[in-house]
Structure formats: C-alpha cells, structure tokens
N, C-alpha and C positions, 0 to 999 in steps of 0.2 A: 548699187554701192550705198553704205548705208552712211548717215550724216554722220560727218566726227565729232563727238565730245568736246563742248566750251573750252578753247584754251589749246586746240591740236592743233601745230602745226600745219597748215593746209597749202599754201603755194605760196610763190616767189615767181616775183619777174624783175626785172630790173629797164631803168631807160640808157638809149645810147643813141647817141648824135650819127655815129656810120651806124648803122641795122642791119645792113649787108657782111659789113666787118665782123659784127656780133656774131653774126648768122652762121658765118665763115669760120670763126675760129670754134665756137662750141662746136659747131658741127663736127668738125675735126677731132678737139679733144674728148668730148665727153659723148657724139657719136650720134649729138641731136638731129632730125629731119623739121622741117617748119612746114607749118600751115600757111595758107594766104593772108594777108593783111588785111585786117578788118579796117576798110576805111571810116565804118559808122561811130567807131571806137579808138580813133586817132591812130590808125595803124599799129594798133595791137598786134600780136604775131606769135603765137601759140608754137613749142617747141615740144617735139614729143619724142619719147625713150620706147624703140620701139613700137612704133601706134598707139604710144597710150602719154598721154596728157602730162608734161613732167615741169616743165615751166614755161615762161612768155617773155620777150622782148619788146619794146617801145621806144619811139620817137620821144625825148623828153619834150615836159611841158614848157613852152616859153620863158625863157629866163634863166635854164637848168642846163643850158646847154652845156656841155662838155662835165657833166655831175654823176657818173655814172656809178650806181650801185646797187646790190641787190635789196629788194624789200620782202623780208617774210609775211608774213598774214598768218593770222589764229584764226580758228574758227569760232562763228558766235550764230545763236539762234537767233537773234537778236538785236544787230547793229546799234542802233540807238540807244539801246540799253546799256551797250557796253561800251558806248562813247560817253554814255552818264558817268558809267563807276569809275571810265580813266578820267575824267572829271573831278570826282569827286577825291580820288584818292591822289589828287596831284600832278596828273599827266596835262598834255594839251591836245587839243584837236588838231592837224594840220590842215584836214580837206575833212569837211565835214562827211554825214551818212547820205550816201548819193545810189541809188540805184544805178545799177548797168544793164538795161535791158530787161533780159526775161533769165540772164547767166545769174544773179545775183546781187547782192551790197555790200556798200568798203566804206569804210572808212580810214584814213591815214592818220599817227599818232606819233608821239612821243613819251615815253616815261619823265620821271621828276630826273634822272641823271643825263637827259640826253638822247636816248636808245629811241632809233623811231623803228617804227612796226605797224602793218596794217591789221584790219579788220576785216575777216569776209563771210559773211551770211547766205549760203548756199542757196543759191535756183537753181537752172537747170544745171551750172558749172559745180558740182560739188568741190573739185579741187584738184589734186594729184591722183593720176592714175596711176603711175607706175608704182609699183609694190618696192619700198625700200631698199631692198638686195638686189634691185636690178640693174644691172649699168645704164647710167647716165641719169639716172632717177637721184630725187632729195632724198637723203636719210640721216641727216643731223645737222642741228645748231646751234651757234652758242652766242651767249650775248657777253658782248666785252665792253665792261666799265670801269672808270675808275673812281665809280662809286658805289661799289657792289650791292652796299646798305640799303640803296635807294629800290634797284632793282628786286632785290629781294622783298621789301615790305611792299611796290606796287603792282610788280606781276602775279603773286600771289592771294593779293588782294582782287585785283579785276579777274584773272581765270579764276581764282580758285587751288594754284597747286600746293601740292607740299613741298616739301624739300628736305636733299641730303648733303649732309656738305660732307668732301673728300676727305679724308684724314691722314693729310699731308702738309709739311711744314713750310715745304717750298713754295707753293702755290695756292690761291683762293680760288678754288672749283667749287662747283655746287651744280647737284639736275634739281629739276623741278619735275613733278610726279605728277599723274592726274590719279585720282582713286588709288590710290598704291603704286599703281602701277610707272615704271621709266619709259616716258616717253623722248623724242626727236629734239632734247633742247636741256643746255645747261649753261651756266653762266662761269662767267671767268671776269677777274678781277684783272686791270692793265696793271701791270708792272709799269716801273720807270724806264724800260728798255723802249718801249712807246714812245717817240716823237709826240710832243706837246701839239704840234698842228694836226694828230688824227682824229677824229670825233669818236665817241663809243660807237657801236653798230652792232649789228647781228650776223655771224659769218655763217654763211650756209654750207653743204659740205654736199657732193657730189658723186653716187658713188661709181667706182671707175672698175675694169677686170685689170688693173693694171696700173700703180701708181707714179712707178718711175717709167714707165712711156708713156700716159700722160701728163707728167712735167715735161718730160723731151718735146714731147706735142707744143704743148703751151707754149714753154722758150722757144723754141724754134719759131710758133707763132708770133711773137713779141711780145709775150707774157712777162712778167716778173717772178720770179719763184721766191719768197717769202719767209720762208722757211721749209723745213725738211729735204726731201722726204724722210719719215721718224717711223719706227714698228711702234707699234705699240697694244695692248692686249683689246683695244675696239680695232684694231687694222693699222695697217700702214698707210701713213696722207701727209698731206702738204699744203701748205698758203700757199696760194700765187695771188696774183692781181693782173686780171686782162690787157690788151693793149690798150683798152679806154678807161682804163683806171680803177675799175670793180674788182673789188675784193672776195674770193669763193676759194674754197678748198676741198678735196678729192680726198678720195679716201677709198682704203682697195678691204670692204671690212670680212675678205677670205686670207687675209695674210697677218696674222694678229702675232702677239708676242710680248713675254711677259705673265705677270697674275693679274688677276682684277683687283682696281684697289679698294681701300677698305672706305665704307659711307657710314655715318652716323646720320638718325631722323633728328629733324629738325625744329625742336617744337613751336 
C-alpha cells in the first residue's frame, strides 16, 4: 500500500469508558469484527471492515472518562514537522509527537477555531485498509465550525489544500482538495440550530449497504439519530451519536439523488 499524500485522511479511533459496549454496538451496526487488545498500547483495539484495518477503539486517557468521540488523523511524512506548521499558523499541540512502537507517530491537535484532529506518520500501520466503497469502511468527513474563516486559512496552510466552496445560499460548505484532486473531507460552517454547549469537531461518515437499517440498528441500539436519514446526490446518510455520546454518520454512497452541486476554486 503505498504512503498517502500530506493532508489524507488516514484513520480514526475514538475512546470509550465500556469498549465492549463500543465493540457491541459498531459491530452490529456498521458490521465491524475486533482484534485483541493491545495491552502494550493501553488496550488499543483494532476494528476491521471485512479483514481489513477500518478503524480502532480505546479505553480513554485518565480524566476523559465518559468524553467519548471520534478523532480523525491526516497523514504527514513528518510529525514534528507538521506539529511546527500547526504551530506556527495558530493551532495548539494537545499531546505532543510520540512514537508508537514500530506502527508509527501522532501527534494530537487543535486548529485556531477549536477543531481537534490528529497527526499520523506511517510505520509499519499505514492507515485504513478498507477501500472507501466498502461497507463499514471511512469514506468522508467534515469539519464543523462556527468559525469557518479560521479553518479555512489553517488547514490549508499546514496540509496544503485547495479549496472549493459550494454555491449555495443556504449553506457554508466548502472540500478541500489535494493536487486538484476531491479528497474524504470538507468543511461546514455551524449554523444557529447548534446548541451553544457543542464544540466544533470532525464528523466521520461510515459507509453502510444500507442506511435506514442501520439507523434502525443504531436506535434500537440506544443510539441517537441526529438527523436524516436525507438522499442526496453523494448518497443517502444520517447523524446519529452512539450510546456513549460519539458523534459519526453513515452514509449508503449507492443510493444517491439529485444533481451535483455547483463549486467555484477558491483562490
């Protein structure tokens, strides 16, 4: 598998207080199997989409208990390099550049609006195996702020992307590009429909053969449904929020509907 491109989306895990709970419910909805618990690694716990590598669960760090949410990770050739430039361009460190082993290095972050996101610098773990289109595999996500401005001048400045923004009156959307090309990530501006007590974050999107049985899955699990389920011309999907309070959304991207909408670049 070859290294991905500065600024690619690369994995997600999230921590949660029950791990078994966790284990339980994705398993169900989105069709995960787990790997053993790495005790060397604070019971890390690898979840795989079909035998292939799609994300990981965790025992939170002391003090985080009951905080549960997903963190994305960019890739970087680099870590400490790319703990300088969110440095310099206004971000914070939260956990500094720390090797794990012989898998690779992370670092954890913030943007200037709030938005935390990790860093990971490929060993022997390059990242997601499962190919996008596959069920239960990552294949989109979006950063929600409601300081759009910010995100835009520091994500672009530390990876690198471009950007298009939607051309729509209703909404502030915008992807971010690498090389031209639309990659797994775009930003969205909170409205006032947002409860003041949510923080910005990064919602990851999950994809599903199936979106309205897995919201049934979910709630039936003790999930939240969030919104939708919506068609719409990338697929039909929906917010939920797990029974431990993590935020993720599904997305069935074989049921689409509608045109695409129109982008202008971004100078």
């Amino acid at each position: 598998m070859a290294v991905k491109p500065e600024g690619t989306p690369v994995w997600a895990d999230a921590m949660f207080t029950d791990i078994e709970g966790a284990k339980s419910f994705y398993g169900d909805v989105l069709g995960w199997t787990f790997g053993e618990q790495s005790s060397e690694y604070g019971n890390y716990t690898q979840a795989y989409a079909d035998g292939k590598a799609a994300a990981a669960v965790v025992p939170p760090m002391p003090g985080q208990e009951g905080m549960s949410q997903w963190c994305l990770y960019f890739a970087s050739p680099d870590v400490a390099a790319t703990a300088a430039k969110i440095r310099e361009n206004g971000g914070e460190i939260l956990m500094e550049p720390m090797a794990v082993g012989d898998f690779g290095s992370m670092c954890l972050a913030r943007d200037p609006g709030g938005v935390v996101f990790g860093v990971w610098q490929a060993g022997t773990h390059e990242g997601f195996e499962a190919e996008m289109s596959e069920p239960g595999a990552f294949c989109w996500a979006e950063i929600f702020t409601r300081e759009p401005e910010k995100s835009d001048t520091f994500f672009p400045a530390v990876f690198g992307y471009g950007q298009q923004q939607m051309e729509d009156g209703e909404m502030d959307f915008r992807l971010y590009t690498l090389g031209g090309d639309t990659m797994a990530l775009g930003r969205m501006k909170m409205t006032d429909d947002f409860p003041d007590d949510i923080p910005p974050w990064i919602n990851v999107y999950f994809n599903v053969p199936d979106c309205d049985d897995a919201v049934a899955k979910a709630t039936k699990l003790g999930g939240v449904l969030r919104f939708g389920p919506m068609s719409s011309p990338f697929g039909r999907f929906a917010a939920l929020s797990d029974p431990q309070g993590a935020n993720f959304s599904v997305i069935d991207t074989s049921t689409t509907e509608g045109e695409m909408p129109k982008l202008s670049d971004v100078s």
